[in-house]
C-alpha positions in Angstrom: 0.0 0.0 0.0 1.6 3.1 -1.3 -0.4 5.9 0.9 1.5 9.0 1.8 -1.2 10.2 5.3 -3.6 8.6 7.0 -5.6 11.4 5.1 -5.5 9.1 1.6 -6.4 6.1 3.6 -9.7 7.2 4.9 -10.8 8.1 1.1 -13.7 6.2 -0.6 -11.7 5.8 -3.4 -8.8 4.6 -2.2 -10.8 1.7 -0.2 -12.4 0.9 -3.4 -8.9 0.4 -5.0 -7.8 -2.2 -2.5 -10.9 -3.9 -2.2 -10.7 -4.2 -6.1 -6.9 -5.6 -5.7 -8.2 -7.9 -3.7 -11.0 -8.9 -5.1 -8.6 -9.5 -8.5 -6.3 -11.6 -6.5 -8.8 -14.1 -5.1 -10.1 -14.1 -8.6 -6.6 -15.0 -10.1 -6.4 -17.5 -7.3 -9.6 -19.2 -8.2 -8.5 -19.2 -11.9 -4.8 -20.8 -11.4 -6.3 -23.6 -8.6 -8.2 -25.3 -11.9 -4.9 -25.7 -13.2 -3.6 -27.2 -9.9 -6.8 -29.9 -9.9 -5.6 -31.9 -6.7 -2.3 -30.8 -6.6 -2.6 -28.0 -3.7 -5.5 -25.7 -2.7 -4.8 -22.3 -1.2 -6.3 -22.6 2.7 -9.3 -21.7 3.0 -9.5 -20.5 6.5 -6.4 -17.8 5.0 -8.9 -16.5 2.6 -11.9 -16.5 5.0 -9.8 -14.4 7.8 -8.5 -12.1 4.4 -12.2 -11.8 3.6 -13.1 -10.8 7.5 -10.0 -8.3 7.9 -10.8 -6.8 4.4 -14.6 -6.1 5.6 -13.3 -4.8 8.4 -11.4 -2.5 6.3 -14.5 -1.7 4.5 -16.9 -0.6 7.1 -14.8 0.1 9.7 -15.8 3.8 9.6 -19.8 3.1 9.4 -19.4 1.0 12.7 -17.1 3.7 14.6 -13.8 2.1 14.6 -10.7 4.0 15.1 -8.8 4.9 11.4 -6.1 2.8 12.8 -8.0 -0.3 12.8 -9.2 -0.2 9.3 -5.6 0.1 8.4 -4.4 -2.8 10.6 -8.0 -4.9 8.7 -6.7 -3.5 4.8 -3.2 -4.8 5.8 -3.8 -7.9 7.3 -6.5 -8.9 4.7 -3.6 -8.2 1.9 -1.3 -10.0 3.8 -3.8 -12.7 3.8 -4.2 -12.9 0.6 -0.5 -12.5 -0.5 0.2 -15.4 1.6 -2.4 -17.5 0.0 -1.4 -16.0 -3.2 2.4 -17.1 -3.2 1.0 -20.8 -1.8 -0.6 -21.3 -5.2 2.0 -20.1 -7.3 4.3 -21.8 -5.8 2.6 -25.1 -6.0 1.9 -24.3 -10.4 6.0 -23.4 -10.4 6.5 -27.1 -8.7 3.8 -28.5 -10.9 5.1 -27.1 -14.8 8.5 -27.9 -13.0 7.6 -31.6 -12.6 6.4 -32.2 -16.5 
């Protein structure tokens, strides 16, 4: 996340923008897995808690949380989903690897 104040991070836009980037890398997740059939699976509790700490992100403002907190969800659920990101690639890397 490339945000110069905590000004930028409280924008609409800007929360847009990550939710989009993550909504693009569960998508790109979902895609490379049917390549992977039975070979590995991204966990699914990772994406779940990436999914709870990016809504957390989302509305943390309409529920009254502190602007800190909605950073520490946006993080976390990119983090998340980085995580579970670099466990599928890896897994297609081992599996053209292995052909």
């Amino acid at each position: 996340m490339l945000y110069t104040s905590r000004g930028a991070f409280s924008s609409p836009i800007a929360i847009l923008v990550v939710t989009a980037i993550g909504l693009v890398a569960v998508l790109l997740q979902v895609r490379l897995q049917r390549d992977l059939r039975g070979v590995v699976r991204s966990p699914l509790w990772l994406n779940l808690f990436g999914l709870a700490f990016a809504l957390v992100a989302l509305f943390g403002e309409t529920v009254k949380m502190s602007p800190r907190t909605a950073e520490f969800g946006a993080l976390c659920a990119i983090g998340c989903f980085a995580v579970s990101g670099a466990i599928v690639l890896e897994a297609k890397r081992k599996a053209a690897a292995g052909r």
